[in-house]
C-alpha positions in Angstrom: 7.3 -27.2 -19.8 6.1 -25.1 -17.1 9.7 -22.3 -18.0 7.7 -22.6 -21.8 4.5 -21.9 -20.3 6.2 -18.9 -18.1 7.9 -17.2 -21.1 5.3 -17.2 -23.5 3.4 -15.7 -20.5 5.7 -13.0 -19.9 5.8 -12.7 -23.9 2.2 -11.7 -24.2 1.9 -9.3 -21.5 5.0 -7.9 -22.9 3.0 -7.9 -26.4 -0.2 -6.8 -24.6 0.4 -4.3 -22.3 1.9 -0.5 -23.6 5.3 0.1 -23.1 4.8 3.4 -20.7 2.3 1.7 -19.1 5.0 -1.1 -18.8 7.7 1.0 -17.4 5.8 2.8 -15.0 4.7 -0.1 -13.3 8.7 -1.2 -13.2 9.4 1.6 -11.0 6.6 0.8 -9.2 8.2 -2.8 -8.4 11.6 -1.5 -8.4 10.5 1.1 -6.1 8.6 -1.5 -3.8 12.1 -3.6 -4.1 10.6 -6.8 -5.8 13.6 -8.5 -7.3 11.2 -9.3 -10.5 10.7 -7.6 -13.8 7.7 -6.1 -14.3 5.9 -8.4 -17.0 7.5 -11.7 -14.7 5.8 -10.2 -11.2 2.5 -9.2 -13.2 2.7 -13.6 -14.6 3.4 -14.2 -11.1 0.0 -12.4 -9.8 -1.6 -13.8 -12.7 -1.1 -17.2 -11.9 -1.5 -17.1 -8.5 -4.9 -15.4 -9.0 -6.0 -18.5 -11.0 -4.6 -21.3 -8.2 -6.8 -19.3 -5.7 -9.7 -19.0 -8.3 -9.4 -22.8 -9.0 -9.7 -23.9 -5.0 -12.5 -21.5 -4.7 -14.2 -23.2 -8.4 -14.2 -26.4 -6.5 -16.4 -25.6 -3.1 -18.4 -22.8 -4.5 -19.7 -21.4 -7.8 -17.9 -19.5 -10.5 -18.6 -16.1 -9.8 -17.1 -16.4 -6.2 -14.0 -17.9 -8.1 -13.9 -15.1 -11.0 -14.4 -12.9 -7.6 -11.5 -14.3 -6.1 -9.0 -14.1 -9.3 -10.0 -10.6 -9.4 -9.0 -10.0 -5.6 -5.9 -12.1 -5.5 -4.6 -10.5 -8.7 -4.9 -7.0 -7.9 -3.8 -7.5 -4.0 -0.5 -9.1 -5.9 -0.2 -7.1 -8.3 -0.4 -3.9 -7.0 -1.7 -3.9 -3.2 1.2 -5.7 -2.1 3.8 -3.1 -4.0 2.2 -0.4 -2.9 2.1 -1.8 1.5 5.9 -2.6 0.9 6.5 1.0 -0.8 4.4 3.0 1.8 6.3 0.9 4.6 9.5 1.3 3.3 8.2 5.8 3.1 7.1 5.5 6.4 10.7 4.0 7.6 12.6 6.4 5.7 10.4 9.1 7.3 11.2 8.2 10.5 14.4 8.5 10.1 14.8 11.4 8.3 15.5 14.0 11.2 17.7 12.2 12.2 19.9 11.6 9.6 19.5 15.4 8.8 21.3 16.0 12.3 24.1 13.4 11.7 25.1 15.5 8.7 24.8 18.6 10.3 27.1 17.4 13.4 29.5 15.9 10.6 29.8 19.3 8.5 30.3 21.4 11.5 33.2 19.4 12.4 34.4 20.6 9.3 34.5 18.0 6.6 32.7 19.0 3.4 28.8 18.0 2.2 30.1 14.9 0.1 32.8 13.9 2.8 29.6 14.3 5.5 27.6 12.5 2.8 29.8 9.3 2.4 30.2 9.4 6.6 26.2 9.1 6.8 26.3 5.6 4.7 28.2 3.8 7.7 25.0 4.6 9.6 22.2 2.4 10.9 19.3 4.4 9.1 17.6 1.3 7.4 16.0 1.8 3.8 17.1 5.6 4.4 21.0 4.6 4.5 20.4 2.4 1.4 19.1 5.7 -0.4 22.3 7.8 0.5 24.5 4.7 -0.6 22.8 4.9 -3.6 23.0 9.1 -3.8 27.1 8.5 -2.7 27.9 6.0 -5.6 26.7 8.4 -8.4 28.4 11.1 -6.5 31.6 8.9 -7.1 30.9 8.1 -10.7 31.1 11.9 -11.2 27.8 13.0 -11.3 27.3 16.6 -9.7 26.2 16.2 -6.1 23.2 18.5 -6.2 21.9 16.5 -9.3 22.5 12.9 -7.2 20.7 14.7 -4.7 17.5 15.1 -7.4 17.6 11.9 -8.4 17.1 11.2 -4.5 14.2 13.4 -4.1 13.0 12.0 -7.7 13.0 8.7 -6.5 10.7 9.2 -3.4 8.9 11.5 -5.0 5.6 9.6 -3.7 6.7 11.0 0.0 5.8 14.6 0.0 7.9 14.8 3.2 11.3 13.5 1.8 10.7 14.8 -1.7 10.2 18.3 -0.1 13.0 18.1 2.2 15.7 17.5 -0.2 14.8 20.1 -2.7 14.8 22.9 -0.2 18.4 21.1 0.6 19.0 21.3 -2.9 18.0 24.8 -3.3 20.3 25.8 -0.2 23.6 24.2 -1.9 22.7 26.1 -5.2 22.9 29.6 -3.2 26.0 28.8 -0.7 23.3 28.7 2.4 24.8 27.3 5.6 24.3 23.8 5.6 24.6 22.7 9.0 22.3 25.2 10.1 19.8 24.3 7.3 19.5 20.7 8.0 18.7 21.5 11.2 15.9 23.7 10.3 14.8 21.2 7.9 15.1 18.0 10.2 13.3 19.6 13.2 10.3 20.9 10.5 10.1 17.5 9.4 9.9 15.9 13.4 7.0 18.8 13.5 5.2 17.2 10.5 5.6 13.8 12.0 4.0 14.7 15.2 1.1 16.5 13.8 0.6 13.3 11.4 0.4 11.2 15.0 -2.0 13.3 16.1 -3.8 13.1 13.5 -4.1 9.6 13.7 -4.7 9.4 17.6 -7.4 11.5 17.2 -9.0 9.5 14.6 -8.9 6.1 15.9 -12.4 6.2 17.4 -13.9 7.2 13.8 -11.9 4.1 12.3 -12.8 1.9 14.5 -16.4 2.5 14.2 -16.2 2.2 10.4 -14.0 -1.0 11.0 -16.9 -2.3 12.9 -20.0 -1.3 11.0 -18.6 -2.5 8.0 -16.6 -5.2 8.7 -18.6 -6.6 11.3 -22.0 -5.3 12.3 -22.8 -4.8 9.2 -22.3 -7.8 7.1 -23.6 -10.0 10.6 -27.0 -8.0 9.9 -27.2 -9.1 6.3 -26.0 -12.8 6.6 -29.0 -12.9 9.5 -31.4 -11.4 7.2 -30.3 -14.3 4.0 -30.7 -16.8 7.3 -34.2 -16.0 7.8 -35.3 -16.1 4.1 -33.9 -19.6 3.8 -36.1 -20.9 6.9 -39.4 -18.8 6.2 -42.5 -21.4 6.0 -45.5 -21.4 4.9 -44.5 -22.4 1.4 -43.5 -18.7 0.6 -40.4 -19.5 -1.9 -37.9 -16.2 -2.1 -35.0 -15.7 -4.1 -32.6 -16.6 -1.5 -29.2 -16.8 -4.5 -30.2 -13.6 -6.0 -30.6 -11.8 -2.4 -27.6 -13.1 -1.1 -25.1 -12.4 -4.4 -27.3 -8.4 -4.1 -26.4 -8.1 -0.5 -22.8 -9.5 -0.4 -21.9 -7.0 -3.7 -23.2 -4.5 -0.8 -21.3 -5.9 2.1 -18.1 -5.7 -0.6 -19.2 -1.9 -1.8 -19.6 -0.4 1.4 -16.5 -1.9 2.6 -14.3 -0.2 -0.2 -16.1 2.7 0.5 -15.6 3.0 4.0 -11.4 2.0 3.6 -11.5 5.0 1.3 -13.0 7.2 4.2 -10.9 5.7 6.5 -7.8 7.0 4.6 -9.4 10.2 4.1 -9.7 10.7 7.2 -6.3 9.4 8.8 -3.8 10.2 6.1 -5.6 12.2 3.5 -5.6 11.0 0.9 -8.2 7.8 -1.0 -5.0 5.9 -2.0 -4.0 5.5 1.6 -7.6 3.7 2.0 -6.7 1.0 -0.2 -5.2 -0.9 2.5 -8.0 -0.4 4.7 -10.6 -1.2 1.8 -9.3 -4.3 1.1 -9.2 -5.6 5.1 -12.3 -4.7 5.2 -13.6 -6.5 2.5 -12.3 -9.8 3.2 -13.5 -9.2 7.1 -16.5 -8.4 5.7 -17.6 -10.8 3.5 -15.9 -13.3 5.9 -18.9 -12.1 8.3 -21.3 -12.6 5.9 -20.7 -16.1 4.6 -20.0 -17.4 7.8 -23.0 -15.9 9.2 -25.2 -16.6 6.3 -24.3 -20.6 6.2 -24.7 -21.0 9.5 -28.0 -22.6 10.9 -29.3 -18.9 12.8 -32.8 -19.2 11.5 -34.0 -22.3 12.7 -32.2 -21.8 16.1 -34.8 -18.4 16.8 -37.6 -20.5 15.6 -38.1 -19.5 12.5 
């Protein structure tokens, strides 16, 4: 029953989502290296958006549980892709220079590009390695090695670094350009933009740290005080205590996103990078405020 359920699932998002739209989002997995299809990982998140929206349904109200479908599915769906992808960018990065070096010390001993190419799989360069394997197999099927090379760069074309890097590689096989003597130019470049990237973030971290604490912290602390005070103030005054609190925790989860975005502004450049940061801050932050606000603050300052 539940494999019916499952395919007739997979069935209408098939039916219900557009086809480009579909494959896109399968590179996007594949990409991430999720062993799923597409319309089965999207099911997946579905689901487990409802389990989490079901727990909430039973010790709160509906619109923290719709709240809670919403976060759960889109974190599945595509927050978690996207953290495996940008890790796995990150790694292959890394390692870049590196690898760029191997091949140069390979070709000046005199073996050719695809001989030095082959020689770099047996290395220990993690998800980098796994991309030349990849590159060397087509090679061997007979595809032309500058177009495997493409298809390299094409595949991680979300890394400006890498995509970069191999089509200036690319362009120096097309004109006969000394290899060896390119990657070397090209690996020590990239070591160049990796440092400036760590510096970038060292000198950063005090401007992320005091967004992490304003709004993750100090700021949804304030606002759970402030709904704590409204449910103890006497005199028979009666406030709108629910509506106050759902206004100021849509605030606490707005200025949250807002700040992750500014955070990856800031550190990496780019909003996308935020998204990370956005959504640690708004589960820290409306943490703050529901434990803050349920708690029994007002009547302990007299109020």
């Amino acid at each position: 029953m539940a494999s019916g359920l499952s395919s007739s699932l997979i069935s209408l998002v098939n039916k219900l989502v557009p086809s480009r739209w579909m494959k896109r989002y399968e590179l996007f997995i594949y990409s991430s290296g999720i062993n799923f299809l597409a319309a089965e990982y999207l099911v997946v998140s579905f689901l487990l958006g409802v389990i989490f929206a079901l727990v909430v349904a039973l010790v709160s109200s509906a619109l923290y549980a719709f709240g809670t479908f919403i976060a759960v599915f889109l974190g599945m769906a595509f927050g978690y892709p996207y953290w495996r992808v940008m890790k796995r960018i990150d790694e292959m990065e890394r390692n870049l220079p590196d690898a760029f070096f191997y091949l140069a010390s390979s070709l000046r001993a005199g073996i050719s590009f695809s001989e030095a190419l082959e020689e770099l799989t047996t290395a220990k360069f993690g998800a980098l390695t796994e991309e030349f394997k990849k590159t060397v197999s087509e090679i061997k099927k007979g595809r032309p090695t500058v177009e495997a090379l493409r298809a390299f760069a094409l595949r991680n074309r979300k890394s400006t670094v890498l995509y970069r890097s191999m089509m200036i590689i690319i362009e120096a096989l097309e004109r006969g350009a000394p290899m060896s003597d390119v990657l070397v130019y090209v690996g020590n470049d990239v070591r160049e933009i990796l440092r400036i990237k760590q510096e970038r973030k060292a000198s950063t971290g005090m401007q992320m740290m005091f967004f992490i604490t304003t709004s993750g912290f100090i700021g949804p602390l304030i606002l759970g005080v402030v709904v704590q005070v409204m449910k103890n103030v006497g005199s028979g005054i009666v406030l709108p205590v629910d509506t106050v609190s759902t206004i100021l925790l849509g605030f606490v989860v707005i200025q949250a996103i807002i700040s992750g975005l500014g955070i990856g502004v800031i550190r990496e450049g780019k909003y996308t990078s935020g998204m990370k940061y956005a959504l640690l801050l708004v589960v820290m932050g409306v943490a703050i405020f529901k434990m803050t606000s349920a708690a029994n603050i007002g009547a302990s300052m007299g109020f």
